[in-house]
N, C-alpha and C positions, 0 to 999 in steps of 0.2 A: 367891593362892588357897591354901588350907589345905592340908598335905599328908594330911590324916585324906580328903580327897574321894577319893588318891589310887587309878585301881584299876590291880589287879596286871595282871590279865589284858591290860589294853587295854597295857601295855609290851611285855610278847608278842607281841601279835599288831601292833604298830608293827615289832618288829623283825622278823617274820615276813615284814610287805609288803618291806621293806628286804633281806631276803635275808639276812639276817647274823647270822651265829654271836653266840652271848652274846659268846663271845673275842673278834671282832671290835668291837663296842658296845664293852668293858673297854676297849679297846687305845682306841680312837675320844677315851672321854669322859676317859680318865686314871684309869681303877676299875681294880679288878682284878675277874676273873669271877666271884668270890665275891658280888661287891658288887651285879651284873648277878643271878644265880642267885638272893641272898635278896631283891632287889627283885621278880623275877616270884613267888617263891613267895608273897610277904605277910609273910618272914621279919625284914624288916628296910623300912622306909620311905626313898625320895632325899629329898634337901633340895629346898626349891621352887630354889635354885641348879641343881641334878643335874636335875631335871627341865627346866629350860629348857635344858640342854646335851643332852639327852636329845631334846628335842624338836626341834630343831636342826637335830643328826645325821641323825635319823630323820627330818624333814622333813613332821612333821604337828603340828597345833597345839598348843596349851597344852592349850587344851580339851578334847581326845581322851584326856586321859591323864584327865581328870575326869568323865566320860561312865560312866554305870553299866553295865554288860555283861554279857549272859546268856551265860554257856559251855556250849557244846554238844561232843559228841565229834566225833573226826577226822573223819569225814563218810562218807559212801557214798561212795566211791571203785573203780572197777575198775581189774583190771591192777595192784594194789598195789606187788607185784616190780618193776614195766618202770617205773612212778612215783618218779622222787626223789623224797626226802623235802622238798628248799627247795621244789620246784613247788608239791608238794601243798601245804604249810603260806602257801605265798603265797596261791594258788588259795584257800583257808579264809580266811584274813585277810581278801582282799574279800570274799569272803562275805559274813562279820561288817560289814563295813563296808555292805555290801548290808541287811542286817538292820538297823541302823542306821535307814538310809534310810527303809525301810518303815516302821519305827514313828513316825519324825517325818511321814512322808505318813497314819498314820494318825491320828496328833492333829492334821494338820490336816486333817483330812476327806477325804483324799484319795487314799483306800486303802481295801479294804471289809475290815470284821473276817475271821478267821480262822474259817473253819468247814471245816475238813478233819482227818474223823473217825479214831479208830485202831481197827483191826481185828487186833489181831496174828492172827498163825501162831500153830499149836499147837507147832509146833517147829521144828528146819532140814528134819525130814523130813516136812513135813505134805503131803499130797496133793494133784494141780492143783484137782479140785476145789472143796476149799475156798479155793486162791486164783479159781478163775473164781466164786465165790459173791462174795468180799468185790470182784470187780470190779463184779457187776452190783447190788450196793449200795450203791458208789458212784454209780454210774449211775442208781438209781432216787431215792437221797439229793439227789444235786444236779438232778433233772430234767433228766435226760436225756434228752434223745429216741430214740427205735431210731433204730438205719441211723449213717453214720460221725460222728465225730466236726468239727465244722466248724472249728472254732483249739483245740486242744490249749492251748496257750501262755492261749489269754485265757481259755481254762476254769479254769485254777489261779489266774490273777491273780484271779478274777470270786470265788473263795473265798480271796482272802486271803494266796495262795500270795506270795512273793518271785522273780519270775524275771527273769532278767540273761546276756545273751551276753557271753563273753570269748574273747581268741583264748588256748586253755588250751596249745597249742605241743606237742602230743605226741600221736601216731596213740593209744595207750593209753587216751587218757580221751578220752570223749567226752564225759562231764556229769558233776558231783557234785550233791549235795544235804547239805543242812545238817538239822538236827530242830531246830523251834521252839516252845515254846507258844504261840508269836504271831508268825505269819509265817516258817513254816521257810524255806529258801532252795533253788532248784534251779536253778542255773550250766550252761548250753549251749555248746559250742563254738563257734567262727567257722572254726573250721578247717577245716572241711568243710562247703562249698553245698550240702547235699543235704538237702531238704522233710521228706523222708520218714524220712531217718534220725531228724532231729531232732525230730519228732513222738513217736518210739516213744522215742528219750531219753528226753526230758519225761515220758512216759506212766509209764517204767520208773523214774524217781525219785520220782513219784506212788506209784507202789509200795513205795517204801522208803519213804518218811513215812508210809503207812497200814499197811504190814504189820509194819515193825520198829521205827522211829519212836527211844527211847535206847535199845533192849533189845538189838538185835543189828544187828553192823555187821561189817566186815572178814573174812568169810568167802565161799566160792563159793556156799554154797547158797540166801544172801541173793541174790544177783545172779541166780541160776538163778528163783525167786521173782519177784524183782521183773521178768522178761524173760518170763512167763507173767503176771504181774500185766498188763502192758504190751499184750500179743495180748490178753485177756481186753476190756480197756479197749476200745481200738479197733477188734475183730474180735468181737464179741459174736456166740457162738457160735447163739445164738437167732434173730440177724438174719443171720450169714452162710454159716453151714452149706450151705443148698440152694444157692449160690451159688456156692462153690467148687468148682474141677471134680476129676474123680478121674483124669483121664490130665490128658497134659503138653499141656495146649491153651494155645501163648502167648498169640494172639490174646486167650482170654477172662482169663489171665490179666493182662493188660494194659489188660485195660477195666475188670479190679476195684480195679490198681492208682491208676487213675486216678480211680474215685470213693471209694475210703476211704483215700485219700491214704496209702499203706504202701507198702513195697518187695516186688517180688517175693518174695525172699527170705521175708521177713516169710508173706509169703501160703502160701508155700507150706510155710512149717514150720506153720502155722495148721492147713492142709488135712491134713497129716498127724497135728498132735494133736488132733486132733476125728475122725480116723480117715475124713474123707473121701477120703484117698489115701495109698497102701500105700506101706511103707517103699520096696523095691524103685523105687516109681515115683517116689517122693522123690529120693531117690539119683540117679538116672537126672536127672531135670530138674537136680539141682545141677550134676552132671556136666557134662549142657551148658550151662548159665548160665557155668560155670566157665571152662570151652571157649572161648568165645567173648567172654569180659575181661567179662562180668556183674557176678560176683564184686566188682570193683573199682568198676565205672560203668553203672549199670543202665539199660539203653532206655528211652523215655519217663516224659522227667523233669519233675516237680511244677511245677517253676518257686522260688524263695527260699525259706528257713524262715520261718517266723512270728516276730514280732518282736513282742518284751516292748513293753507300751506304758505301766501303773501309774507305775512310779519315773518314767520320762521325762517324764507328764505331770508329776509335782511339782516335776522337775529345771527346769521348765519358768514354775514360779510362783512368784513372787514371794514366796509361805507359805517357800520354802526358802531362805530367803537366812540367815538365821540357825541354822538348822539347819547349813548347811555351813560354817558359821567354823569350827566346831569339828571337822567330816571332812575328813584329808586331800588339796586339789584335786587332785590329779594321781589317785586312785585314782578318786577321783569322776566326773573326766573320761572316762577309761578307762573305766566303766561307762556313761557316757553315748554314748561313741563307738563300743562296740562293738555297743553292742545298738541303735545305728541304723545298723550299716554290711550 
């Protein structure tokens, strides 16, 4: 194969899965890191030699390194600080490889185009407001129905969305998401069995793809945004207002938990930014949620998250066999196994 198909980025993101410093790859293949450095930049081309020592190493195909690849920035990421830098840049890699996926499921039919609109912010300091507007736009966008949401998960696949569970191995991150013009990507944890957490994940990197999409990423006020995009989604203040209470009644909190699939938590920061209950009484209920290990494992639980089902179905057909010569198995694997465990 021509070394002109060569692309840069996909050596990257090979050594990224791999874990390993460019220094390490130099010392591996007999390069020196210069040699590694001007291969990812585009600075200097391997030899179809280098590249099959390259491929080897790294343990993904010939073909991966010929694959044309859309580069997106680091990603939605929270907890940036508590984050290494290998996790994250692995966690990205399948991403990418996840993105991959998608597009060959959608040449073969087997994936529905992308229609997930962009709304940016006017700025980091734009008002909830105008994020609970761009929620209920969505909602009226994709046909929504009032009242909750019934699969989170199959609402984004159903437009196009890339979703995939991995066990991400760090309390820090609970989800990323990737920006695509065609099929962005939003990574759930395995790491926590919990329904309801992973709903408003999902919800809240829905939020990053419509509200900031390339424009802005790695700051707090992004994530403050996208965690009011997220209540907005699932808690439409239109449908649940009257419904939330204004003292600390578990009882009915518990009955709301259980049909809009959300966490307490979730509920009752709700009820306070819609000003159906007062800071003080806020306060007070965290208090005791706190009190009594809430905080950590909240009373009457959902039952499993939702599980991704688009890629699996392809992972599944026979359309994909050719498609995966050229992706990595073992990465492949991994997303096959995580997002049905």
């Amino acid at each position: 194969m021509s070394t002109q198909a060569f692309d840069r980025i996909r050596l990257r993101t090979a050594r990224e899965l791999a874990q390993w410093s460019q220094a390490k790859l130099a010392g591996e293949a007999g390069l020196t890191p210069a040699a590694i450095s001007q291969f990812e930049s585009g600075a200097a081309r391997p030899s179809p030699d280098t590249i099959a020592i390259l491929s080897r190493l790294l343990a993904v195909p010939l073909g991966f390194f010929h694959m044309p690849m859309t580069e997106s920035h680091e990603g939605f990421f929270r907890s940036l600080r508590r984050t290494s830098i290998a996790d994250r840049r692995r966690a990205r890699a399948i991403a990418h490889v996840a993105h991959d996926l998608a597009i060959e499921a959608a040449q073969a039919g087997l994936f529905p185009p992308t229609n997930v609109p962009t709304i940016p912010v006017s700025g980091l300091d734009a008002g909830i407001d105008e994020i609970e507007q761009a929620a209920a736009r969505i909602r009226s966008l994709w046909d929504v129905p009032p009242g909750p949401l019934t699969n989170v998960v199959g609402l984004l696949e159903a437009h196009g969305v890339t979703v995939i569970r991995l066990p991400l191995g760090n309390t820090d991150v609970d989800a990323f998401s990737l920006p695509f013009a065609d099929h962005s990507v939003v990574v759930l944890s395995t790491d926590k069995n919990d329904r309801a957490r992973s709903r408003f994940d999902c919800a809240h990197e829905l939020g990053h793809l419509i509200l900031h999409g390339e424009q802005i990423w790695g700051v707090k006020e992004v994530e403050t945004q996208a965690h009011q995009f997220a209540a907005a989604l699932l808690m439409p203040a239109i449908d649940i207002y009257d419904h939330l209470p204004s003292t600390v009644d578990w009882p009915k909190l518990f009955a709301l938990k259980q049909q809009w699939q959300v966490s307490l938590a979730a509920l009752l920061m709700r009820a306070k930014t819609l000003g159906k209950m007062k800071d003080t009484t806020y306060l007070t209920a965290i208090k005791t949620a706190s009190a009594r290990g809430w905080r950590r494992v909240e009373p009457v639980p959902l039952g499993p998250p939702e599980q991704p089902a688009r890629l699996l179905e392809f992972l599944s057909s026979p359309r994909s066999v050719t498609a995966l010569t050229a992706l990595p198995a073992q990465i492949v694997e991994n997303i096959r196994f995580a997002s049905t465990a």
